[in-house]
C-alpha positions in Angstrom: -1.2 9.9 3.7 -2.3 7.0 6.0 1.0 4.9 7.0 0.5 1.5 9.1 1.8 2.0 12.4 3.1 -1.4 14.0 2.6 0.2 17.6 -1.3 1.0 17.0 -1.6 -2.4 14.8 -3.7 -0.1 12.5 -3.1 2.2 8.9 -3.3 5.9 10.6 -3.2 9.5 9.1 0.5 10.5 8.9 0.2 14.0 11.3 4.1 15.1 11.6 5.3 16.9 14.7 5.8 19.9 13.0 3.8 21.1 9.6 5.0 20.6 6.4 8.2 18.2 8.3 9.4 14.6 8.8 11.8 13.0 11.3 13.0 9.6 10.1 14.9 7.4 11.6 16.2 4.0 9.5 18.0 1.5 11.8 20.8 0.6 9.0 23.5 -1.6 8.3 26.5 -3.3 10.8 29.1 -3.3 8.2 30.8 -5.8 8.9 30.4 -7.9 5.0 28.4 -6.7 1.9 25.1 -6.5 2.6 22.7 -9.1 1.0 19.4 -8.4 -0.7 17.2 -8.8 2.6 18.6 -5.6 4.3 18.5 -3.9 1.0 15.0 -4.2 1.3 14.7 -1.4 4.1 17.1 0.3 2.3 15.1 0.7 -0.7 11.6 0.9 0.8 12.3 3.7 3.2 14.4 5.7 0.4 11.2 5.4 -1.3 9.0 6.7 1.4 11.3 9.5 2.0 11.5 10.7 -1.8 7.5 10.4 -2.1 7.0 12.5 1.4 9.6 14.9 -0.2 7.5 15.0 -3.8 4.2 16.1 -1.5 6.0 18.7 -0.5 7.1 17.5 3.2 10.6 18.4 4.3 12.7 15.2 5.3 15.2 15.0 7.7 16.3 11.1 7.0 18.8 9.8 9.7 20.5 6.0 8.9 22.9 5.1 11.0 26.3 2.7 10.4 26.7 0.1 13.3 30.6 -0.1 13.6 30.9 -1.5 16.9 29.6 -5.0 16.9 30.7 -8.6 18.1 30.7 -9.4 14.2 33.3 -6.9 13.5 35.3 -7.7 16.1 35.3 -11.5 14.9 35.6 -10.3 11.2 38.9 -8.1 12.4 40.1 -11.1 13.8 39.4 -13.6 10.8 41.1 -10.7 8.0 43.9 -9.7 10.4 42.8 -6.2 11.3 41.1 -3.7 13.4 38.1 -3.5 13.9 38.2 0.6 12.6 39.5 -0.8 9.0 36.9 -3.7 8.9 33.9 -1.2 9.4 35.2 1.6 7.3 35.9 -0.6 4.2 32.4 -1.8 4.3 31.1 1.3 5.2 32.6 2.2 1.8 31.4 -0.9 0.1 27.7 -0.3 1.2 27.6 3.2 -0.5 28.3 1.7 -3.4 25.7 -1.1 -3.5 23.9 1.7 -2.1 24.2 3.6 -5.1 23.5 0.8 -7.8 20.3 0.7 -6.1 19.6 4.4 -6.3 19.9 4.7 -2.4 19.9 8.6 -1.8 22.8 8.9 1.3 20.6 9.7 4.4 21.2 13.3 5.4 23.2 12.2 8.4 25.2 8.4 8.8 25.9 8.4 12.2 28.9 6.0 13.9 28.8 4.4 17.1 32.4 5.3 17.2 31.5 9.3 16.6 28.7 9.2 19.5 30.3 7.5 22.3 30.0 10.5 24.8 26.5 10.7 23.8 25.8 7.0 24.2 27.8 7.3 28.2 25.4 10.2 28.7 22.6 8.2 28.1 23.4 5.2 30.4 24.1 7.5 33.1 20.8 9.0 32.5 19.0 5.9 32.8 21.2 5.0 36.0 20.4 8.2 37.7 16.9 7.7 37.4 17.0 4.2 38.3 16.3 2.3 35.2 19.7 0.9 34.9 22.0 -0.8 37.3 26.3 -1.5 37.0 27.9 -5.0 37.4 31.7 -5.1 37.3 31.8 -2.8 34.5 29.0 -3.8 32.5 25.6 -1.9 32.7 22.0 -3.1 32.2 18.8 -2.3 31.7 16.1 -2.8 34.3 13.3 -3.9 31.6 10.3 -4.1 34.5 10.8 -1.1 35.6 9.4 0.2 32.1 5.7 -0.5 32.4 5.4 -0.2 28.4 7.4 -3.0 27.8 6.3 -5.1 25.1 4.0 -2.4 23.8 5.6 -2.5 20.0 5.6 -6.4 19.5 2.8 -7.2 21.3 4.9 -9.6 23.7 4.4 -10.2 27.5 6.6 -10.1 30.1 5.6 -12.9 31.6 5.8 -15.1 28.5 9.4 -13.7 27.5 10.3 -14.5 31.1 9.4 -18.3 30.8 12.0 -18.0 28.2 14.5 -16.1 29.5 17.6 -17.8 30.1 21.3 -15.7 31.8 24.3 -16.4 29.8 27.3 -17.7 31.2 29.2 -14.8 32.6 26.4 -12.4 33.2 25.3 -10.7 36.2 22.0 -9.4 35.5 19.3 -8.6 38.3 16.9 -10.1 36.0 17.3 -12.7 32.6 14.7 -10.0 30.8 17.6 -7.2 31.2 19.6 -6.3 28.4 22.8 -4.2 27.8 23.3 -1.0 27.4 27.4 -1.1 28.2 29.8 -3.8 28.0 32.9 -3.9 29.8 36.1 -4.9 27.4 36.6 -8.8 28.2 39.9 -9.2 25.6 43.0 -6.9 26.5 43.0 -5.9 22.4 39.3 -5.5 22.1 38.0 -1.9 20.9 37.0 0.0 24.1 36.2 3.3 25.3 37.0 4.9 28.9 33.8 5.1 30.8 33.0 5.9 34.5 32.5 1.9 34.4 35.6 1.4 33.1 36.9 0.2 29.7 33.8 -0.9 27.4 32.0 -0.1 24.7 28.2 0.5 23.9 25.4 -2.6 23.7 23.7 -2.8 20.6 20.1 -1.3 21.1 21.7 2.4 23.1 23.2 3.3 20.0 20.1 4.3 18.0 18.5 5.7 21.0 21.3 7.9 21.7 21.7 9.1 17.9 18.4 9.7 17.3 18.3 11.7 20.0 21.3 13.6 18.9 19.9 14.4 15.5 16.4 14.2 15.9 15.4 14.8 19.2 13.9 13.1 21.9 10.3 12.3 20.1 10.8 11.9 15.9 7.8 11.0 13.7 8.7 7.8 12.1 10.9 4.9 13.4 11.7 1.9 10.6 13.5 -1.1 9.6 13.2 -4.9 8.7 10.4 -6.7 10.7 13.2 -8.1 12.3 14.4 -5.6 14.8 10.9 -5.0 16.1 12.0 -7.1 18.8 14.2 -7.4 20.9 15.9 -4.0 19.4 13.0 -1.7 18.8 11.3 -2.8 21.6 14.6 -2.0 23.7 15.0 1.2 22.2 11.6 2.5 23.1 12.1 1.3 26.7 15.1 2.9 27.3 14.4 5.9 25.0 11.0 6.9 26.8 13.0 6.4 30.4 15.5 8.4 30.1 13.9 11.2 28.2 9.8 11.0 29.9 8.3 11.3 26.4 7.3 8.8 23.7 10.1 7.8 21.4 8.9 7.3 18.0 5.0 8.6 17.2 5.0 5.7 13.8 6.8 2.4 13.5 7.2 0.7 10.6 8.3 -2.5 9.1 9.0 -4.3 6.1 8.5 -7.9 5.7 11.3 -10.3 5.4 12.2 -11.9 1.7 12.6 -15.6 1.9 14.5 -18.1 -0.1 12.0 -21.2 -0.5 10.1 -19.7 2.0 12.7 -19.3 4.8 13.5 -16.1 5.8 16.5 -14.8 4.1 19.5 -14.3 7.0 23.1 -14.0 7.2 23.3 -16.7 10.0 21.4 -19.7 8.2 23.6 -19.2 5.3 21.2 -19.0 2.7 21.1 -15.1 1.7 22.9 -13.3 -1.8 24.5 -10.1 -1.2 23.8 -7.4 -3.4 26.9 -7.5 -5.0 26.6 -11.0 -6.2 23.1 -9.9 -7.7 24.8 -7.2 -9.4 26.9 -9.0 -11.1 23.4 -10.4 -13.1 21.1 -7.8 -12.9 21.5 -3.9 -12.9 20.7 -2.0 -9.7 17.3 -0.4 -10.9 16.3 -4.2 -12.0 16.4 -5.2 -8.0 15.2 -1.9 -6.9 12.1 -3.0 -9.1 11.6 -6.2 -7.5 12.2 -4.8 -4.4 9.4 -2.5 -4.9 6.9 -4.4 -6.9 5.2 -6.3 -4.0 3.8 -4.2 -0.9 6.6 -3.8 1.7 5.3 -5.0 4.8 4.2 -8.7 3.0 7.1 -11.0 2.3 8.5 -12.0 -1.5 10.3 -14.5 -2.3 13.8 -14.2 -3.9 13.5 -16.4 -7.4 15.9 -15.7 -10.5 12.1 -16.1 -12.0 10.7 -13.5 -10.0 14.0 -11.1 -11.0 13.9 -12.1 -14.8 10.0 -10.7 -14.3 11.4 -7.5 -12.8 13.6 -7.5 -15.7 11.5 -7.4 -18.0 8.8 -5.0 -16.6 11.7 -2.5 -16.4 12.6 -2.7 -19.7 9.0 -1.8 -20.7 9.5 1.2 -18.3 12.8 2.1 -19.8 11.5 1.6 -24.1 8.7 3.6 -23.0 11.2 6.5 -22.2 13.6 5.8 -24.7 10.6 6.0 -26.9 9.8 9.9 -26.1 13.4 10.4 -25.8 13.5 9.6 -29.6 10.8 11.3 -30.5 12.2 14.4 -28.8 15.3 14.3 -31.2 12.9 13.3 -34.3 9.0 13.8 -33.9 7.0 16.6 -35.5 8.4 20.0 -35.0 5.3 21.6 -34.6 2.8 23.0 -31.8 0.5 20.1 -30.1 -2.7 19.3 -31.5 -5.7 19.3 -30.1 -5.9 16.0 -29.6 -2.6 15.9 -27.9 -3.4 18.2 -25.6 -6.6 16.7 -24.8 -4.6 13.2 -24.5 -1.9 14.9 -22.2 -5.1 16.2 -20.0 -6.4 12.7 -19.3 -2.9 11.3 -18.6 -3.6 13.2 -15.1 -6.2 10.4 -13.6 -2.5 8.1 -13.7 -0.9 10.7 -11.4 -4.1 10.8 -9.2 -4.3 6.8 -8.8 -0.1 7.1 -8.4 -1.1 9.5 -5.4 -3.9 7.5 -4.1 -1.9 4.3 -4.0 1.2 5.7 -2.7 -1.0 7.3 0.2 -2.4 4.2 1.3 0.3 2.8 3.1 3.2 3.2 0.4 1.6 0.8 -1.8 4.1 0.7 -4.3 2.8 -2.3 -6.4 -0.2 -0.2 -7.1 2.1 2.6 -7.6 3.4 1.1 -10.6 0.4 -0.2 -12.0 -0.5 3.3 -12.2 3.0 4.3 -14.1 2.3 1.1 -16.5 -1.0 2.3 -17.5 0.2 5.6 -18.1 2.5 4.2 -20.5 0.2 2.0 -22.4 -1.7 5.4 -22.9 1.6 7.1 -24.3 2.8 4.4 -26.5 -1.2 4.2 -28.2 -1.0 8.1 -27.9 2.7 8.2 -29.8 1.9 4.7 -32.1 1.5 6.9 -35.8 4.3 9.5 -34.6 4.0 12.9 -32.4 5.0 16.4 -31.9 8.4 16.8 -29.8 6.1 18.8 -27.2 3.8 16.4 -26.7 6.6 13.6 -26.2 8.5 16.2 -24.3 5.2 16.5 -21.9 4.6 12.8 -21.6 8.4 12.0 -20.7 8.2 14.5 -17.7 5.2 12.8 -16.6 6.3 9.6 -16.6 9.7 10.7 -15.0 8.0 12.4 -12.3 6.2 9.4 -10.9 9.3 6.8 -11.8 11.7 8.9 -10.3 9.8 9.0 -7.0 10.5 5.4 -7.0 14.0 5.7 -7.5 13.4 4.1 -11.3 14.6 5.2 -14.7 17.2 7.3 -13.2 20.5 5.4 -14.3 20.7 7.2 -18.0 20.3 4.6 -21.5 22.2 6.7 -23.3 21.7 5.3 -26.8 25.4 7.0 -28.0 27.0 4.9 -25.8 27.1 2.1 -27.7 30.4 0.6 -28.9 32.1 1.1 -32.2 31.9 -2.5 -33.5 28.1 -1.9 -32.6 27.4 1.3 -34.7 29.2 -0.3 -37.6 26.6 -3.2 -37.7 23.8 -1.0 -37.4 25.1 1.3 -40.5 25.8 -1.9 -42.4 22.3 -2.8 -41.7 20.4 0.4 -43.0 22.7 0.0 -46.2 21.6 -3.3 -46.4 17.9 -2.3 -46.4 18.6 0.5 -48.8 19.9 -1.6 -51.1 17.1 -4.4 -50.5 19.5 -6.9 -48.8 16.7 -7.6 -46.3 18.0 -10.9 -46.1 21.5 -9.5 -44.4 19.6 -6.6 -42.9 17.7 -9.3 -40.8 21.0 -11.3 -40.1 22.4 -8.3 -38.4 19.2 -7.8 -36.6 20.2 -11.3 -35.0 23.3 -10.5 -34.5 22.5 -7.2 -32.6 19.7 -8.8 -30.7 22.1 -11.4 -29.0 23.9 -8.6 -28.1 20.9 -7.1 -25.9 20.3 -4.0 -28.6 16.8 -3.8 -30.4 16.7 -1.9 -33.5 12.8 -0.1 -33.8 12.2 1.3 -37.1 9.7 4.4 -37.1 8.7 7.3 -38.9 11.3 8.9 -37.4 14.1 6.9 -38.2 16.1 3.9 -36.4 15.2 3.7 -32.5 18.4 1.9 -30.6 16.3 0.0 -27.7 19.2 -1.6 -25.1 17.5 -4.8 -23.4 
């Protein structure tokens, strides 16, 4: 697999640290509000990459952290009348569940700032023993030319970020280019933590450092998150990562492009951004999941209620095309496979080997699912005048092998649960057509069909489709 690494500027064979396993780390959420559907984007993406390194056969460990020590949760405590422990666990909460509507596996560790704070100290003192940091009545910073690397991830010089540089009003810093890494407690109620600087809690860009570290070590194979973060927190956490442990930090960076609302970046600050759970309440999880994956993830795409109907209605061709085999696993030809079947079923495999080949090359999902759909326009010719339940049976576990890598056609269409009012209507209707009503048989059609169910008659009887 060949993975673009934003610190090389260049697609690269993916060689882990050790054989046959993968160190992740996903920079994730400050919950502090519902996330909107620009950080779900990460989300999604890098769930993705994880389940398709995990279907070749690579052993993940996936670490995503929880930011729950942040300026916005302290103002958000303040606005709801709170701590700031209760603001971050109730959206801590709130994001598994949008999490899950997307069919966002949990990572296998979640990590708090509040849970690592001993670690996080450890660090800075690190950093200060070996000179890289300096204190300042109870705040501590970061010496950033003292790291000759810096800038190596975004590309940015020193010089030209020091043209810029401005200090803010009640900072003592050596140097405007130094950031963070402890801040001493300003407000007598502010959260804080005993440090041998006195009360204070953690900067932003320590944390991930000082967690990775914890639960991956001090070098981990792939680093990722929104293109936003490459700097100034990516870039920060390399610099401080690589002086205080003397190795490199991350051996692949990546980053997924920003979606944009008119062409403006998406972002909680300009106001123009739709949480997750907002969507929701229009489309299902595995329809945003879908859009979410159906451009490549490092180019940008553009949030459009055009764009989701689209993703809409691709999935539903995804979803027919299973509830297709699924019916035909209840009501095909009980008999061995043909000859032909099996020979069809044999040349279903060049999908799975341009599924591979796109997934390879840089997680190219779009291709990725151009590979599923034509795999299903092969098994709705192949199934068109009926089939044999083993062949259907055979065709559904190939298309749920590559969907499910995805994270699509997971959430189950069970075509029982449908509501009693709606089964009467569809027994009313195949009386009606027994009887040669077609005229009332085709009302209740309507009827069901503004309702979001499709009735398909085959060979096999009445197929319930659920738009």
């Amino acid at each position: 697999m060949k993975i673009y690494n934003t610190l090389t500027r260049k697609k690269e064979e993916l060689k882990t640290i050790e054989d046959g396993k993968a160190r992740i780390y996903v920079c994730g959420p400050t919950v502090y509000n519902f996330f909107h559907i620009g950080n779900a984007r990460p989300f999604v993406v890098f769930d993705t990459l994880r389940r398709y390194l995990q279907y070749r056969g690579v052993q993940v460990k996936f670490v995503q952290n929880f930011t729950d020590v942040d300026d916005k949760i302290i103002n958000k405590a303040k606005e709801e009348g709170i701590t700031a422990p209760e603001v971050s666990e109730k959206y801590i909460e709130e994001y598994y569940k949008d999490a899950a509507a997307l069919n966002v596996m949990p990572a296998d560790v979640h990590p708090k700032v509040s849970e690592h704070i001993p670690e996080i100290i450890e660090f800075v003192k690190t950093l200060i023993d070996k000179g890289y940091a300096y204190e300042r009545n109870g705040d501590v910073y970061f010496s950033t030319r003292k790291f000759d690397g810096y800038g190596k991830l975004s590309k940015k010089d020193i010089d030209d970020l020091e043209a810029g540089a401005r200090i803010a009003i009640n900072e003592d810093k050596d140097d405007p280019l130094d950031f963070a890494l402890w801040k001493a407690r300003k407000e007598p109620d502010e959260i804080a933590w005993e440090s041998p600087w006195g009360m204070g809690r953690p900067g932003w860009h320590i944390e991930c450092s000082a967690m990775s570290k914890k639960h991956l070590g001090d070098t981990i194979d792939i680093h990722a998150g929104g293109q936003d973060l490459q700097f100034p927190h990516h870039e920060n956490e390399i610099a401080q990562s690589e002086c205080c442990n003397g190795v490199p930090f991350a051996n692949y960076w990546m980053h997924n492009g920003y979606i944009t609302i008119d062409n403006q970046k998406m972002s909680k600050s300009k106001g123009n951004f739709f949480t997750v759970r907002d969507i929701l309440k229009e489309y299902d999880g595995e329809v945003i999941r879908f859009f979410l994956l159906s451009g490549h993830y490092r180019s940008p795409i553009n949030f459009s209620d055009t764009l989701m109907e689209q993703a809409k209605a691709s999935l539903g061709r995804m979803r027919n095309a299973k509830s297709t085999l699924r019916h035909l696993i209840e009501n095909g030809i009980d008999s061995d496979m043909t000859e032909e079947e099996k020979a069809t079923l044999e040349g279903f495999d060049r999908h799975r080997q341009d599924y591979i080949k796109a997934m390879d090359d840089d997680l190219n999902t779009a291709d990725g699912i151009s590979a599923v759909f034509e795999l299903i326009t092969d098994i709705n010719t192949a199934v068109a005048g009926g089939a044999t339940r083993q062949f259907a049976a055979k065709a559904l576990e190939m298309l749920t092998e590559l969907t499910q890598i995805l994270g699509l056609l997971i959430q189950e269409e069970d075509e029982d649960d449908v509501d009693d009012e709606i089964k009467a209507l569809i027994e009313e209707r195949q009386e009606a057509r027994k009887a040669k009503n077609f005229a009332r048989a085709d009302e209740i059609r309507d009827m069901l069909k503004e309702k979001g169910i499709t009735l398909k008659d085959t060979p096999q009887g009445v197929q319930i489709i659920k738009e």
